[in-house]
N, C-alpha and C positions, 0 to 999 in steps of 0.2 A: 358386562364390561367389554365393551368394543376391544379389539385386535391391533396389536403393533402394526404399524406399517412398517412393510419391507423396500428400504431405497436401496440402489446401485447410488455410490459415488465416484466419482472421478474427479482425481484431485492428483495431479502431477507434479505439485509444489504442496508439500505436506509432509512438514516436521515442526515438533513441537519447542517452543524454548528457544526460536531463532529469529523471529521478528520476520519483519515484511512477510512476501506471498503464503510460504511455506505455513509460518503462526497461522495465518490468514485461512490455508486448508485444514488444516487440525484443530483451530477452536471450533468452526462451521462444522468439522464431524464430529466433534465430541460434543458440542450440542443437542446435533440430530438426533445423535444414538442416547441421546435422552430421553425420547419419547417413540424409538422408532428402532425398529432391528436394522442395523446399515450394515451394506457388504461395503467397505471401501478399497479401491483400488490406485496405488499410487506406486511410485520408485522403488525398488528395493534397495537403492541409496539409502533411505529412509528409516531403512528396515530398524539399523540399530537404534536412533531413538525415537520411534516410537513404541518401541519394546521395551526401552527401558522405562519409560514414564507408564508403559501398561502393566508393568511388576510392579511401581510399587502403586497405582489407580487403577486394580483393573476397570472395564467398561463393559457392565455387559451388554448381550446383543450387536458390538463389533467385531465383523468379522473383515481381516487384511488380507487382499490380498494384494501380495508382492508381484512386479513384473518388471524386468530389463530388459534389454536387447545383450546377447554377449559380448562379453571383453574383444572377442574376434573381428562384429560386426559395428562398434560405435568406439573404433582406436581414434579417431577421427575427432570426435568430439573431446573438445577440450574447454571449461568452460561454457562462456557465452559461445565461444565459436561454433560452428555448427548446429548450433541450439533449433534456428528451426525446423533443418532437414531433420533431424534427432525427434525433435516431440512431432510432427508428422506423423512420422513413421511408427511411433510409438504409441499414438493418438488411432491409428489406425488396427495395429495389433490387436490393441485393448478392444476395442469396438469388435472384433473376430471374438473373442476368447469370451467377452461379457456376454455377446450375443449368444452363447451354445450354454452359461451361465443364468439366462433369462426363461431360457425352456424347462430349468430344472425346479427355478425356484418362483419364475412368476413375479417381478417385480411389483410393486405396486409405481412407484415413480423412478425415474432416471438423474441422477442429478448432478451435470456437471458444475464442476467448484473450480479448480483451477487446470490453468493459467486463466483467469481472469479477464481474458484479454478478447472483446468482438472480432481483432485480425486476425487471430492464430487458428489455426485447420483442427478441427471437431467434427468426429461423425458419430456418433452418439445419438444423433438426430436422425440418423435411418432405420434405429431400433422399435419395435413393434412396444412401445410401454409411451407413458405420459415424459415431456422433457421437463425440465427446470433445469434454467440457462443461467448461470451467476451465481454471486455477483460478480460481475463485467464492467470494463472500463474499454478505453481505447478510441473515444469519437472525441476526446481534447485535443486541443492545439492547441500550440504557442501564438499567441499576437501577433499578426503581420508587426505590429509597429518594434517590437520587440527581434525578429529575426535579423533584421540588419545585423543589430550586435552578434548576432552568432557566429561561432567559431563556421568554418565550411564545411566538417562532418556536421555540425546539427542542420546548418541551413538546407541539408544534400540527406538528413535524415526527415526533414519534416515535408520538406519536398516530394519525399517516394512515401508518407504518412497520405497525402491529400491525395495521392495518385491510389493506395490502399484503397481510401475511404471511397473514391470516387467511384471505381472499378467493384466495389466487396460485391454487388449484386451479379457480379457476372464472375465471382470465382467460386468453382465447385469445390475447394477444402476447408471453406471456414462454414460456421451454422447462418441459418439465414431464419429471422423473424417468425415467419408464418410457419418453419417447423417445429417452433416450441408452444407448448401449451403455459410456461410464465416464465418470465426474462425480470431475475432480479438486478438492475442498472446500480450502478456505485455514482453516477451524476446525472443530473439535469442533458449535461451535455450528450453523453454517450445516448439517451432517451433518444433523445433530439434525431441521432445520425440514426437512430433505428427504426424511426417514425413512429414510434411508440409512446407519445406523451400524454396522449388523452385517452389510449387504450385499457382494457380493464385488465390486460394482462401482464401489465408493467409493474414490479414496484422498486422505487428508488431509496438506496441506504451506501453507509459509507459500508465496505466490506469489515474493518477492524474493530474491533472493543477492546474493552478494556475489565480487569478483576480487580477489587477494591483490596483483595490481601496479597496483591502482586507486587507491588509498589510502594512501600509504606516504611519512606525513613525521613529523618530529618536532614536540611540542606546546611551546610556548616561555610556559608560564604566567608572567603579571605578579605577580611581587611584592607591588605596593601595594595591589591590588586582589582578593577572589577573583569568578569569574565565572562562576554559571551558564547554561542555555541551553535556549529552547522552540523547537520551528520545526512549523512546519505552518500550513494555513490555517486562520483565523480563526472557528469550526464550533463551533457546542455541545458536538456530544459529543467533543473533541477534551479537554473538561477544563480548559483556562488557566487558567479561575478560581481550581480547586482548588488549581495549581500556585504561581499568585500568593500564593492565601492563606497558602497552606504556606510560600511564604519572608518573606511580612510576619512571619509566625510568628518563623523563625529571624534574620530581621535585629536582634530586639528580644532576641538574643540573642548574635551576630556581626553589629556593624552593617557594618561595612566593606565587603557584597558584593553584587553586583548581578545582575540578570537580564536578559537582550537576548529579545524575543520575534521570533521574523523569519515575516511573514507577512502575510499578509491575508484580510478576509471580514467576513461579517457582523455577528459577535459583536464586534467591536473596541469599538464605542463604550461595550459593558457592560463590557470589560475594562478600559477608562479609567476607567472608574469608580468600579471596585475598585480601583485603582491610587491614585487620589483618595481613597475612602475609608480607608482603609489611611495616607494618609499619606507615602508610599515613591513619590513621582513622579520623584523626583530618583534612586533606585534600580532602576529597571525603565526599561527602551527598549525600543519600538516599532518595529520596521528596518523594515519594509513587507517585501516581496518582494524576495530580493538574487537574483545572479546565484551559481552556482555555488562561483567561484572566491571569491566575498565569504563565501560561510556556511563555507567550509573555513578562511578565514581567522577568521570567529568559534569554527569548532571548534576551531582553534589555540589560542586563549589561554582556553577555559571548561574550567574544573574537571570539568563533570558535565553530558550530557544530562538534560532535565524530559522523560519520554513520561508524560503526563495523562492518555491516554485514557482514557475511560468503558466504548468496545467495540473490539475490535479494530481500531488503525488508525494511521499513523503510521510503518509496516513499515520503509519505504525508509529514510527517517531514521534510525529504529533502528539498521539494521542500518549505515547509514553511518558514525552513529558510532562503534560496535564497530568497523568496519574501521581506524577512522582513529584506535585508541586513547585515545578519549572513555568513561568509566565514564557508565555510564545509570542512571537511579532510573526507575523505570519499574512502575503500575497493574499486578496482576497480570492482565490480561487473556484468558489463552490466545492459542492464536495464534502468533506471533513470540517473546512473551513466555515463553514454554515453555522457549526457547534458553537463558535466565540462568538461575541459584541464584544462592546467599551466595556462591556462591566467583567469580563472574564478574561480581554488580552487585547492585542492592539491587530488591527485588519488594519493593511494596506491598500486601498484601489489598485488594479493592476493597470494603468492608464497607459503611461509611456514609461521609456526608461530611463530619463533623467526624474521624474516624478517619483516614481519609484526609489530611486538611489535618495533621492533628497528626504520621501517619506521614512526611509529607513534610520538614515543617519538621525532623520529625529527623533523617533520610536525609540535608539541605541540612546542617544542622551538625556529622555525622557527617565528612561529605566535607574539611570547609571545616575541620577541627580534626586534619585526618587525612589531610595528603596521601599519606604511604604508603599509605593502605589503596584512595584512587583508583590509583595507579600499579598496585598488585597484582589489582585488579579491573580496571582496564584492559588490562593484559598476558594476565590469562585472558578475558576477554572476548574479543578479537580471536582468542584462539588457538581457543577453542570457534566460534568464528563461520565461520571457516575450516577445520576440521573437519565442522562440521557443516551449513553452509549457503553450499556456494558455488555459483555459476551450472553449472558443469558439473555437480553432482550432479543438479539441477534438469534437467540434458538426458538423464543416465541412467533420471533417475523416469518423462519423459513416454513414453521407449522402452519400458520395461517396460511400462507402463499401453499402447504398441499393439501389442506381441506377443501381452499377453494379450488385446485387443479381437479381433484374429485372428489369435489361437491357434496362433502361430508358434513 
């Protein structure tokens, strides 16, 4: 019987039971350490739940370790604020301490998980063991035809995004290409900015999955009301706008229905405002940030997932939905969006932005005139989603991806 492999992880966003990146680090190591003794290393933010799901599942052959900077040294960070001097600096620590970690125990691979992101400062790559880079995102944009509409923090955010990408070859704190031995990409796109599409050391997946017994209730749609749904933070390129305009659209055609937005950030007060302008304030709700158990209770009674995005993003939700038998209208994106056709939900081309508003507002009154064709798009949606994208599959890809790093 062949020998465990032993990974180092590094995964900075990793807790369990919380959606987006965090989920995203802790299924990808509870995976690994399926087939593999994993040392992981992430937040001691964390600490408490991931201790708690490890009481009552332990795992074995995981081993945590915890690391912060003191309360002393990171008063400063609050939130997003400060977040990249903070993971930096943090990103650098870690790479000290693993490194004096690596003489004891002999890694067999290295394997950063999160942040996900090709911009952000990683040195992990100077370590004497094999890399695996991902999965990774961060080489999306938004549509030139599409920025006009932006508010001027996003246009002033995608702005210094192209200036990123342009320059990444000549900044020494992010990882670069040729120091990994395999770079799993989350898009076509990010490939793309890595030069790595025809490479044999590429391989492309969405980061998120999905568990078939995570999910599994009945939707109890209201009568009087039909009810769409957005959820994600409050972000330029996340789209709301489009998604707003698109049902002021359909409302002036099925007044009767409404949209709940759940979430928070920046862009809120411009969303009010189209909400105001439009007319439709008394039809759109603003939920702030819920808790778990609250957004599965708004996926119970909504007709249809809104995914707006501009570039790929949104994933966790996506793929939520489809579990929980929510039909999605959803930007063609790439990405996640790859998952759907006609026969499992409705893809938008992302063309221009009146195209978009107009394909929307038809997809909202498609749905809302049609509930069989939600029920039947829901029932394949889920079934393709579970076929095709669940967490285990997700732990078969990263094995193949290190047998072939060494050649096992």
């Amino acid at each position: 019987m062949s020998r465990r492999l032993k990974i180092l992880i590094s995964a900075y966003a990793c807790e369990p039971d919380t959606g987006s990146e965090p989920e995203v680090g802790w299924q990808w190591t509870r995976q690994i350490a399926g087939f593999s003794d994993v040392w992981l290393v992430t937040r001691t933010s964390n600490r408490q739940a991931i201790e708690m799901v490890l009481k009552k599942n332990p795992i074995d052959g995981l081993t945590v370790i915890y690391f912060d900077l003191p309360k002393s040294l990171r008063f400063w960070k609050k939130g997003h604020r400060g977040l990249y001097l903070y993971y930096s600096i943090w990103q650098y620590l870690i790479f000290c301490k693993v490194r004096k970690l690596h003489k004891q125990i002999h890694f067999d691979i290295v394997h950063h998980l999160t942040y996900g992101n090709m911009l952000m400062p990683m040195f992990l790559s100077h370590m004497d063991a094999p890399l695996v880079w991902g999965p990774i995102g961060g080489g999306e944009l938004v549509p030139k035809e599409f920025r006009k509409s932006l508010s001027f923090r996003g246009r002033f955010h995608e702005y210094c995004k192209d200036l990123a990408l342009a320059g990444m070859r000549f900044n020494p704190l992010i990882c670069h290409p040729k120091n990994t031995d395999a770079i799993i990409a989350k898009t076509k796109e990010t490939a793309h900015r890595l030069g790595l599409t025809s490479q044999e050391n590429i391989t492309i997946t969405t980061d998120v999955g999905a568990e078939e017994e995570r999910i599994i209730a009945e939707r109890n749609l209201p009568t009087d009301e039909i009810r769409f749904l957005c959820v994600g933070r409050l972000l330029y390129w996340r789209g709301f706008d489009l998604a707003i305009q698109g049902f002021a659209h359909a409302t002036k055609q099925i007044p009767g229905m409404h949209l709940s937005i759940i979430g928070d950030g920046p862009e809120k007060k411009r969303l009010q405002n189209i909400v105001a302008y439009h007319a439709i304030a008394d039809r759109v709700s603003f939920e702030g940030t819920v808790s778990r158990v609250e957004l599965k209770k708004h996926m119970a009674v909504s007709t249809a997932l809104l995914n707006s995005c501009l570039r790929e993003g949104g994933v966790t939700i996506f793929h939520e939905a489809l579990n929980f038998g929510l039909p999605v209208i959803s930007l063609d994106v790439g990405g996640a969006t790859n998952l759907i056709d006609s026969e499992c939900g409705i893809k938008i081309n992302r063309g221009t932005p009146k195209q978009v508003i107009r394909d929307i507002a038809g997809a909202i009154a498609s749905l809302a005139e049609n509930p069989l064709q939600g029920q039947r798009l829901a029932r394949e949606g889920r079934k393709r989603l579970l076929e095709e994208c669940r967490w285990d599959q997700k732990g078969k890809l990263v094995n193949r991806v290190y047998q072939r790093v060494l050649k096992l």
